[in-house]
RODO-2510 file (C-alpha; in nm, 4 decimals, decimal comma):
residues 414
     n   res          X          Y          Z
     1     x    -1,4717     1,7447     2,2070
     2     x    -1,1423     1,6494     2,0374
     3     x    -1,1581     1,3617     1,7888
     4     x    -0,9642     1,0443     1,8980
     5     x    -0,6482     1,0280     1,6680
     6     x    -0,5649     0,6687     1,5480
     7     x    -0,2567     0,4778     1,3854
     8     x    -0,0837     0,7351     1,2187
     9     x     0,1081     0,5470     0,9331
    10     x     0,3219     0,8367     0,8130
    11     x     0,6050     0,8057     1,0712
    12     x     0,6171     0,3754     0,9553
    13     x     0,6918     0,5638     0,6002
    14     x     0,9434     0,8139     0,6896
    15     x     1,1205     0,5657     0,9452
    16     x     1,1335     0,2825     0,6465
    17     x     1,2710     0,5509     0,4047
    18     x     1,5526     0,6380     0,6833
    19     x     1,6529     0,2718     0,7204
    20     x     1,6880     0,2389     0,3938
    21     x     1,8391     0,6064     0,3015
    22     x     2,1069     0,4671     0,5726
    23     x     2,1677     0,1399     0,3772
    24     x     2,2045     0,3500     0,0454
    25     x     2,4570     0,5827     0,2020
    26     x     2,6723     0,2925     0,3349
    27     x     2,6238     0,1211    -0,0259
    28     x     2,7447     0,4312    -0,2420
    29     x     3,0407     0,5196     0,0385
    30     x     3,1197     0,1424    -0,0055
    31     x     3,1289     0,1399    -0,4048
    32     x     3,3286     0,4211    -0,4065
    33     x     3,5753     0,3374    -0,2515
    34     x     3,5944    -0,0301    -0,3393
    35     x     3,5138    -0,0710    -0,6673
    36     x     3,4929     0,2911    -0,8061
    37     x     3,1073     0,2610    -0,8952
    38     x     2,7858     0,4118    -0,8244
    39     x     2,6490     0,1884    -1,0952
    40     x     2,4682    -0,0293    -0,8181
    41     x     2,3813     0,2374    -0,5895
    42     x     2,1897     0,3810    -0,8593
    43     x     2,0314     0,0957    -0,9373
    44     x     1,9440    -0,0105    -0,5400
    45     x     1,7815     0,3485    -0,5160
    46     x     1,5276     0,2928    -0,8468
    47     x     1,4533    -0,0830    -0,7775
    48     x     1,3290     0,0524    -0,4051
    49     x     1,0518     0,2314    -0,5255
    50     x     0,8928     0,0383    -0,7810
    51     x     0,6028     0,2077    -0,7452
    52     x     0,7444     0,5196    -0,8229
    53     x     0,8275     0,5072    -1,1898
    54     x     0,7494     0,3479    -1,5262
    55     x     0,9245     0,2177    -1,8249
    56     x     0,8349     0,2496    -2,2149
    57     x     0,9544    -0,0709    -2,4152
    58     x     1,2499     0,0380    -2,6006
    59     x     1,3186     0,1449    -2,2201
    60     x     1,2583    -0,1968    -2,0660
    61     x     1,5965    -0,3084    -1,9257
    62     x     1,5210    -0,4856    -1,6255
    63     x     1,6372    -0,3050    -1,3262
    64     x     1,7109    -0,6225    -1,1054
    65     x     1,7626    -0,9642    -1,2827
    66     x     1,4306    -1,1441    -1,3650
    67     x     1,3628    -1,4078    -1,1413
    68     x     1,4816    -1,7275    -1,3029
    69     x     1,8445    -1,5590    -1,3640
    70     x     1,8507    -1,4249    -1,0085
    71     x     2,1770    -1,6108    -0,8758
    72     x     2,1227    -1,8296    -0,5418
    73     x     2,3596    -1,8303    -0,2764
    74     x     2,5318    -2,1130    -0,1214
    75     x     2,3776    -2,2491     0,2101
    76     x     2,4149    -2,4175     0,5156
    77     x     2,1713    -2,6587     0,6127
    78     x     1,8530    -2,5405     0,8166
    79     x     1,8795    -2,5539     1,1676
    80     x     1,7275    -2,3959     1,4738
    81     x     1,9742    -2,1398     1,4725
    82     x     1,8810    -2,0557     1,1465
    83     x     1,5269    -2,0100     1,2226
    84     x     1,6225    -1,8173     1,4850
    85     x     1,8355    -1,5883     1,3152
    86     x     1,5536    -1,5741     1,0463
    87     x     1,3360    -1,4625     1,3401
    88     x     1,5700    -1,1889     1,3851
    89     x     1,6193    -1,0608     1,0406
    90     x     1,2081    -1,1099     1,0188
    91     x     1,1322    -0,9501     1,3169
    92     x     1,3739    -0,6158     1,2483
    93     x     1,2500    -0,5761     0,8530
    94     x     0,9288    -0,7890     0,7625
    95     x     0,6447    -0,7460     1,0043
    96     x     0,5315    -0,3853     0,9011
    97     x     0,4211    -0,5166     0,6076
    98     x     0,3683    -0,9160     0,6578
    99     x     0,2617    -0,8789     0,9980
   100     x     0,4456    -1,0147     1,3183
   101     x     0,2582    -1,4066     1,2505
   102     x     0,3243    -1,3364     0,8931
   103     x    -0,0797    -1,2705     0,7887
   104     x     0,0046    -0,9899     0,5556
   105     x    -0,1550    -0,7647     0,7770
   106     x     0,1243    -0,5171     0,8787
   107     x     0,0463    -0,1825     0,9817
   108     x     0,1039    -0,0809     0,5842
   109     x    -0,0649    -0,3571     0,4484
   110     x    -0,4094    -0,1706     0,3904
   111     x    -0,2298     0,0894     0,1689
   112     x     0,0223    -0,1565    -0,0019
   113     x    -0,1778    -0,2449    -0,3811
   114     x    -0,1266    -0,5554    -0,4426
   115     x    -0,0963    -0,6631    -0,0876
   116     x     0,1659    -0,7925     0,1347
   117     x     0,2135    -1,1929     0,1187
   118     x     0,0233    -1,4124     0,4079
   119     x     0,2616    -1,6541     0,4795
   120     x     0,0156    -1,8720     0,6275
   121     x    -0,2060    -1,9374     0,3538
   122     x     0,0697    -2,1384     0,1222
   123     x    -0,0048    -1,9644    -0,1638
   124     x     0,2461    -1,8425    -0,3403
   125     x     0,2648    -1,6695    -0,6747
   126     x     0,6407    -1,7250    -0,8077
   127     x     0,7544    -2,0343    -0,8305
   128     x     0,9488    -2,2829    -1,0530
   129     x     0,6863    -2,5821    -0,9026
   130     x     0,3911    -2,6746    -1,0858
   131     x     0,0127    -2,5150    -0,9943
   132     x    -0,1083    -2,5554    -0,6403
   133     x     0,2337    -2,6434    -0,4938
   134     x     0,4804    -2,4678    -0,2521
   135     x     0,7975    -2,2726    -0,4056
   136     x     1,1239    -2,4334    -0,3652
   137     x     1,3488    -2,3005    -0,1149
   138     x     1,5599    -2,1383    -0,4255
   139     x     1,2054    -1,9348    -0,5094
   140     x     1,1737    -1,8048    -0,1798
   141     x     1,5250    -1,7061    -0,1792
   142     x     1,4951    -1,5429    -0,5368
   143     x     1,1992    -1,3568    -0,4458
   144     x     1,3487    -1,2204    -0,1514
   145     x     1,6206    -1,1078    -0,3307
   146     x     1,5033    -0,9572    -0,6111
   147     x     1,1312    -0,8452    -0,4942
   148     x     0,8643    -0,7737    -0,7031
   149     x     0,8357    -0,5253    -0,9762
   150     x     0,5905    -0,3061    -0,9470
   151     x     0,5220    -0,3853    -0,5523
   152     x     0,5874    -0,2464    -0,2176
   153     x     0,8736    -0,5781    -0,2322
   154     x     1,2065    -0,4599    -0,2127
   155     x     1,4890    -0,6526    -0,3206
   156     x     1,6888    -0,7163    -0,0042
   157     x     1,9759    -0,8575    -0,1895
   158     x     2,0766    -0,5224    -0,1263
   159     x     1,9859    -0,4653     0,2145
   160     x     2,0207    -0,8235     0,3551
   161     x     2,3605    -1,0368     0,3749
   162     x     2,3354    -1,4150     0,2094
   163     x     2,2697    -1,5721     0,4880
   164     x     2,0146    -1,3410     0,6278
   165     x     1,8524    -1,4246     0,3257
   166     x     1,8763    -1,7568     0,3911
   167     x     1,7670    -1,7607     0,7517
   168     x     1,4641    -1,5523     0,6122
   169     x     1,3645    -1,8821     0,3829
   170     x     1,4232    -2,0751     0,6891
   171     x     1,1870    -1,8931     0,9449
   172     x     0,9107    -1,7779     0,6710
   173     x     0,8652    -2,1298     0,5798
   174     x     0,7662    -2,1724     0,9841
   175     x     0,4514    -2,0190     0,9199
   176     x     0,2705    -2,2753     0,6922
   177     x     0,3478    -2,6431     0,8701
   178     x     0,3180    -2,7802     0,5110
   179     x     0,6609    -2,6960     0,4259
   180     x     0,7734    -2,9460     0,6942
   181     x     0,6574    -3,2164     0,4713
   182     x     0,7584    -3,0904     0,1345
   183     x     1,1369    -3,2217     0,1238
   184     x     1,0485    -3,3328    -0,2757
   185     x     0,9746    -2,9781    -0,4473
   186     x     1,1360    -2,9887    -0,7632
   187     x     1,1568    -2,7409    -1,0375
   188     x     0,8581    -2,7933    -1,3554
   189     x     1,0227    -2,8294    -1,6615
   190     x     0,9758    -2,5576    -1,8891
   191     x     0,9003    -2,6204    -2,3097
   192     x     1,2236    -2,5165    -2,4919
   193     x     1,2376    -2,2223    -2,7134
   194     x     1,0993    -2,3454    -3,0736
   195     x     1,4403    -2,2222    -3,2347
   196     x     1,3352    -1,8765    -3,3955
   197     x     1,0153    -1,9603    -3,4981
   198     x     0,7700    -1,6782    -3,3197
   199     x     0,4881    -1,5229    -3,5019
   200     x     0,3169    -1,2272    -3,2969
   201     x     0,0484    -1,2814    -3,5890
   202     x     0,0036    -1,6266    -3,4429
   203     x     0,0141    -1,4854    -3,1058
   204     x    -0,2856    -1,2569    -3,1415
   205     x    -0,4972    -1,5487    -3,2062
   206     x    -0,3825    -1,8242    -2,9518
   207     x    -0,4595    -1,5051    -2,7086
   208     x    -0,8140    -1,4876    -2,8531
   209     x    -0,8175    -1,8974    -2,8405
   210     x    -0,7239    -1,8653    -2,4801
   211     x    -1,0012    -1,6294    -2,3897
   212     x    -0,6932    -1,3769    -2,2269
   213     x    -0,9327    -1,0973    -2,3103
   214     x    -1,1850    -1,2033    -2,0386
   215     x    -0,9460    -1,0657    -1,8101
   216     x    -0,6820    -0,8979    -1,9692
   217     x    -0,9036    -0,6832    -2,2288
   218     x    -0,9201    -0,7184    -2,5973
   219     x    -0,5830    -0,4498    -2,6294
   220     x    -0,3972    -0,6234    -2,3110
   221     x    -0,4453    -0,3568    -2,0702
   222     x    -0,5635    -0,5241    -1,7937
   223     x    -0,9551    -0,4114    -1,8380
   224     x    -1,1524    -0,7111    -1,9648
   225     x    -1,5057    -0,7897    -1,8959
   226     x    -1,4041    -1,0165    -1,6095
   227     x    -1,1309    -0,7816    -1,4454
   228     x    -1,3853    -0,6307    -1,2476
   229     x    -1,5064    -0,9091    -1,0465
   230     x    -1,1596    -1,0962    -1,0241
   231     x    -1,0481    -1,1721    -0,6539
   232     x    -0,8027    -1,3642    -0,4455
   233     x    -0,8279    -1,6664    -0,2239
   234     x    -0,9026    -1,4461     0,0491
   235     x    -1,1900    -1,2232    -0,1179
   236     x    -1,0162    -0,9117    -0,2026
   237     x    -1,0290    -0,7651    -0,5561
   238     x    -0,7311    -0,8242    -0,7612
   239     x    -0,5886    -0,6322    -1,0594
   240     x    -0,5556    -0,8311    -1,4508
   241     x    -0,1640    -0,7815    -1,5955
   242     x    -0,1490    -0,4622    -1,8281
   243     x     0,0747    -0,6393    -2,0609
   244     x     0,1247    -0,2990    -2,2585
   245     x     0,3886    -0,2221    -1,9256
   246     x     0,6990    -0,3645    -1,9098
   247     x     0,7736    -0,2732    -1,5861
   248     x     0,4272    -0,4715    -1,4355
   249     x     0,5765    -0,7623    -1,5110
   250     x     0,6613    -0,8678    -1,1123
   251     x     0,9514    -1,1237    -1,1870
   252     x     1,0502    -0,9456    -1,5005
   253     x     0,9456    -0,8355    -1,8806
   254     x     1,1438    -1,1977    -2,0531
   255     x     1,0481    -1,4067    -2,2687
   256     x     1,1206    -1,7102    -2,0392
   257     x     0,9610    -1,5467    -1,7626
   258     x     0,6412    -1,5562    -1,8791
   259     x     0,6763    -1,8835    -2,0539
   260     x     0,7182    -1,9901    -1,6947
   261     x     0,4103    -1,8293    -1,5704
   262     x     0,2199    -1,9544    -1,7992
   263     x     0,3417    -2,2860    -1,6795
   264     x     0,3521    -2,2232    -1,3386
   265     x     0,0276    -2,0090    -1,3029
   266     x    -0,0080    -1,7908    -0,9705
   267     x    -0,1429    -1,9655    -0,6897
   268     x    -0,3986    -1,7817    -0,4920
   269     x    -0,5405    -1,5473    -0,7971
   270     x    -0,7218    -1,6329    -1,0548
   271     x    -0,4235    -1,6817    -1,3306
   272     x    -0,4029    -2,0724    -1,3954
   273     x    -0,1280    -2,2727    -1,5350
   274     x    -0,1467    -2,3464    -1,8992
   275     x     0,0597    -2,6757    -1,8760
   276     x    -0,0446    -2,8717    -2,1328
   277     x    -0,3133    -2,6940    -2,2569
   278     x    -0,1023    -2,5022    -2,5521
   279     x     0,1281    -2,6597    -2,7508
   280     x     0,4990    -2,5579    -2,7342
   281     x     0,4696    -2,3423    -3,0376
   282     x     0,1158    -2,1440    -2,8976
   283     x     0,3136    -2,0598    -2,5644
   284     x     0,6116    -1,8932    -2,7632
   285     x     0,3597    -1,7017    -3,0030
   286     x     0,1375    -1,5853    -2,7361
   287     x     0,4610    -1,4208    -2,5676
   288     x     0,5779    -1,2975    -2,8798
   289     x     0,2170    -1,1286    -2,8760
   290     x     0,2129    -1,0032    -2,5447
   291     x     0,5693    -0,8365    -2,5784
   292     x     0,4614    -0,6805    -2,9449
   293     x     0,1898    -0,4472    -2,7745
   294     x     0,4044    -0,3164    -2,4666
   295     x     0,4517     0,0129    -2,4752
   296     x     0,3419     0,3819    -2,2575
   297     x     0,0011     0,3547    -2,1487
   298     x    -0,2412     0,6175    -2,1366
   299     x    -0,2381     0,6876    -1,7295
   300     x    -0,5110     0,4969    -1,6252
   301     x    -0,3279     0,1961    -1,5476
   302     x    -0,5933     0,0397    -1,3487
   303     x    -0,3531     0,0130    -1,0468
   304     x    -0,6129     0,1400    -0,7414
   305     x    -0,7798     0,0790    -0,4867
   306     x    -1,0179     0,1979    -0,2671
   307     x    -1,2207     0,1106     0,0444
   308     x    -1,5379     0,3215     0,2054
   309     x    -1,6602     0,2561     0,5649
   310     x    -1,9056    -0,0230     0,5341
   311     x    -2,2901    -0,0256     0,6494
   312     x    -2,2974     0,3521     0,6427
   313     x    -2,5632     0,3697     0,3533
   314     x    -2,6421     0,6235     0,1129
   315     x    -2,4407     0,9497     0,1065
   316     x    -2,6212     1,2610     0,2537
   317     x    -2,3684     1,5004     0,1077
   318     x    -2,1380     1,4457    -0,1928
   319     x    -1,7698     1,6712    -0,1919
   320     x    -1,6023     1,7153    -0,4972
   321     x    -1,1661     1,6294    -0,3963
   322     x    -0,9183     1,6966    -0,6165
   323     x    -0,5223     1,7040    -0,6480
   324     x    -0,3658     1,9903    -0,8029
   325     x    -0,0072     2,0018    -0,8078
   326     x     0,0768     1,7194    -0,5385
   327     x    -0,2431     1,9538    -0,3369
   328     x    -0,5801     1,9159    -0,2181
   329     x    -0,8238     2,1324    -0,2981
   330     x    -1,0040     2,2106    -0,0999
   331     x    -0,7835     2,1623     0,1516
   332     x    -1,0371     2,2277     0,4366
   333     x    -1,3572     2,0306     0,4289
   334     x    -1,6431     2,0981     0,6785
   335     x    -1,9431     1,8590     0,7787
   336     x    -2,1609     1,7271     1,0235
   337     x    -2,1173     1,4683     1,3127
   338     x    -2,3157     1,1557     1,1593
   339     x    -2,3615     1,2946     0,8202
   340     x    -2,2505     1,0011     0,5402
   341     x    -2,0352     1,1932     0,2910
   342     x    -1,9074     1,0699    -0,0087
   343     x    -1,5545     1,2190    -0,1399
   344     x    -1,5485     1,2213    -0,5395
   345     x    -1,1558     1,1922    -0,5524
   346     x    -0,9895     1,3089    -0,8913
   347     x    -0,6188     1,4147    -0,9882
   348     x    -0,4648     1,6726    -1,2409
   349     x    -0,0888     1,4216    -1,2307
   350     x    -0,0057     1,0813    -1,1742
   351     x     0,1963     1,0862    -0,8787
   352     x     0,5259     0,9497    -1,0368
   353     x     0,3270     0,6800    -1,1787
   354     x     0,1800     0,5784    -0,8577
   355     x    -0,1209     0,8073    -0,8597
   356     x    -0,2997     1,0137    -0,5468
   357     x    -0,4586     0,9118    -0,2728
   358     x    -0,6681     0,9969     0,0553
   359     x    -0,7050     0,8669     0,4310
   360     x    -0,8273     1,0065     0,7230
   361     x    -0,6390     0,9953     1,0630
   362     x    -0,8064     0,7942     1,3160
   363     x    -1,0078     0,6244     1,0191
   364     x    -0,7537     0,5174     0,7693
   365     x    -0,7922     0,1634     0,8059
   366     x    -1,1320     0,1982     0,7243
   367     x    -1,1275     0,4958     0,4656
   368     x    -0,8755     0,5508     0,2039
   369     x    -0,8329     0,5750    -0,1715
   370     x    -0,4624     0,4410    -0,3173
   371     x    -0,3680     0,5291    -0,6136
   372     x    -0,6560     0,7644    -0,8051
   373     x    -0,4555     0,8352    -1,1939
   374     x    -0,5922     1,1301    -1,4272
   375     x    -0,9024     0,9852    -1,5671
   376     x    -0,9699     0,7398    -1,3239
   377     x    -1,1589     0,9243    -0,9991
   378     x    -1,2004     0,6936    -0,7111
   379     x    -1,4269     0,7885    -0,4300
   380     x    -1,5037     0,6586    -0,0394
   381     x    -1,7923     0,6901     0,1663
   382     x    -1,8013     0,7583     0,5087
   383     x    -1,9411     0,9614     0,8142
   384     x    -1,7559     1,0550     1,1477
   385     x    -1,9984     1,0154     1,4625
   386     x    -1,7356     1,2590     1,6688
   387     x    -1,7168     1,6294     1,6297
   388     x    -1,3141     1,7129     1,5845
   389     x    -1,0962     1,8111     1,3067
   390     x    -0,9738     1,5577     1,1574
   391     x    -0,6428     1,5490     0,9106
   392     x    -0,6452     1,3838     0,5789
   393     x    -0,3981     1,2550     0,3662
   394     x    -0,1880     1,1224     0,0903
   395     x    -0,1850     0,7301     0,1018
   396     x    -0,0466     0,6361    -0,2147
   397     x     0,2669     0,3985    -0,1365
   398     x     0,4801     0,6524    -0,3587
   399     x     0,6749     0,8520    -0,1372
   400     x     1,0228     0,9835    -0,0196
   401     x     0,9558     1,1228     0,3367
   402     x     0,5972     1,1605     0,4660
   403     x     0,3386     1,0310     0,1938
   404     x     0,3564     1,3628    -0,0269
   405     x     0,4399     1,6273     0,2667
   406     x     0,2379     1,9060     0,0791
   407     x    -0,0583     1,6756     0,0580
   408     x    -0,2439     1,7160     0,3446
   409     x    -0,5786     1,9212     0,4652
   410     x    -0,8428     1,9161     0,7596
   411     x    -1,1824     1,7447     0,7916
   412     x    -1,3713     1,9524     1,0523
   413     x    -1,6963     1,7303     1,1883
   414     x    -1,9577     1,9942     1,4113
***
């Protein structure tokens, strides 16, 4: 008996990696002839695949401008047309990811880490507007535009005229009615820099005064006693900043950007707003702090994920996985129908930054690891109740064509 074959989310990959291969093409010709540059293009084709590299400090140059300096378009007032051309522009680009009701549960979303925004929920983590409230409609255009560092977000400045931008803000905003009511958002104002007075010295301890460590870990990585146990408003486990990498920083690696998150806070996760609880001088140390230690990590960046079939129980059997050279070995696992096995997942590179990972056809909503780094093995449990072979996968997000071609073997279930 053949095993049933599910969703198969390579060919979503590949056909995303077309569209935008297409776009790029049409960008460079474009450029080239117009204004003699591939400048742009170059800089379209990194900021793409965020996932897919990482930056040292002295190599921290924003690729796209941080959020606050991201420029905002003229527009026309919001109409029904609007919406309905957001609709359009939504409906052609957004719902493989957000979902077609804008849940955040797209066909990619299980293998996007973090994942994709629910528009329905309201919360939403850049903003200029004070903790617990709704973006402007400048955020949502500036985080459309510019995406998220770090993120499966693109920046569809690039992609996506001005006023398909626009339309976007207009039709997103249809999913939560709350936005109907919220004609007063205005923009918090943020403390002004304390001229040149910043002390990293100073820094260290407001950071110790603020209990960041809890989360963040004593040396900023992202690995505190807390981090382990943090989660969103919907349940699902969500990763601390590693302030020692410039390029985490989603809305860019500034010094006013993160003044302006610690104003701000994230809505949804478990970073608050620290509005009034520092002085003026504290926030401006603390950053000074927090850009001091960024630098190259050590690999295990803490940046995974990985879910096992639930209720299965205790593994019977326990198979050793591991990635060498963008392979599995072994690249041919055998077991038996109804058996729980538990895959011990390990690599021997990080992917591009992005790490390894695994899924099963037919069960990779169910079963996958994202993002498994040298020194940090992930594992899944799971047991297949139909005899069949059974092809497993790369899952990692990091990808030019089919989610690491080469990576790819056979489960056989007897």
């Amino acid at each position: 008996m053949t095993a049933v074959i599910g969703p198969d989310f390579r060919p979503f990959y590949s056909a995303r990696m077309a569209i935008y291969a297409a776009r790029w093409r049409a960008l460079m010709a474009e450029n080239m002839i117009h204004r003699g540059s591939v400048a742009l293009v170059l800089l379209v084709a990194v900021a793409l695949l965020p996932a897919c590299s990482s930056k040292s400090a002295a190599d921290a140059t924003p690729l796209a401008p941080p959020f606050l300096e991201t420029p905002v378009a003229p527009r026309v007032a919001a109409t029904s047309a609007t919406v309905a051309k957001g609709k359009q522009v939504y409906d052609a680009n957004c719902p493989q990811c957000h979902g077609t009701a804008g849940h955040g549960d797209g066909y990619g979303a299980p293998f996007l880490v973090p994942p994709p925004r629910d528009f329905t929920s309201g919360q939403f983590k850049f903003r200029t507007t004070a903790s617990g409230s709704l973006p402007t409609d400048d955020d949502l255009f500036r985080t459309i535009s510019r995406g998220a560092n770090g993120t499966g977000m693109p920046p569809w400045k690039y992609l996506l005229s001005d006023e398909d931008r626009w339309a976007l803000v207009d039709y997103v905003k249809t999913f939560y009615p709350r936005f109907v009511a919220a004609t007063a958002l205005k923009p918090m104002p943020l403390p002004e820099a304390p001229g040149r007075s910043r002390s990293a010295d100073r820094g260290r301890q407001v950071y110790a005064k603020m209990q960041c460590e809890k989360c963040h870990g004593d040396d900023g990585r992202g690995v505190g006693p807390s981090s382990n146990a943090m989660v969103d408003s919907k349940g699902r486990h969500v990763n601390a900043r590693d302030f020692t990498q410039p390029g985490s920083y989603r809305t860019g690696w500034t010094e006013r950007e993160i003044i302006r998150t610690l104003e701000t806070g994230m809505n949804g996760v478990p970073m608050p707003s620290y509005s009034g609880v520092m002085s003026k001088q504290e926030e401006y140390d603390l950053v000074a702090y927090l850009m001091s230690i960024a630098g190259p990590g050590s690999g295990n960046q803490k940046r995974q994920l990985a879910r096992s079939m639930e209720g299965v129980g205790a593994p019977d059997r326990v198979i050793a996985l591991r990635e060498h050279a963008w392979k599995y070995e072994p690249s041919e696992i055998h077991v038996k129908r109804g058996e729980v096995v538990r895959i011990e997942f390990s690599t021997t590179d990080n992917g591009l930054g992005a790490g390894h990972g695994f899924a099963l056809d037919g069960l990779d909503q169910s079963v996958f690891i994202n993002g498994a780094m040298v020194g940090a093995p992930l594992s899944v449990t799971f047991k297949v109740d139909t005899p069949g072979r059974y092809k497993f996968y790369c899952a990692t997000q990091c990808s030019t064509t089919e989610l690491h071609p080469k990576m790819n073997g056979v489960l056989i279930v007897d």
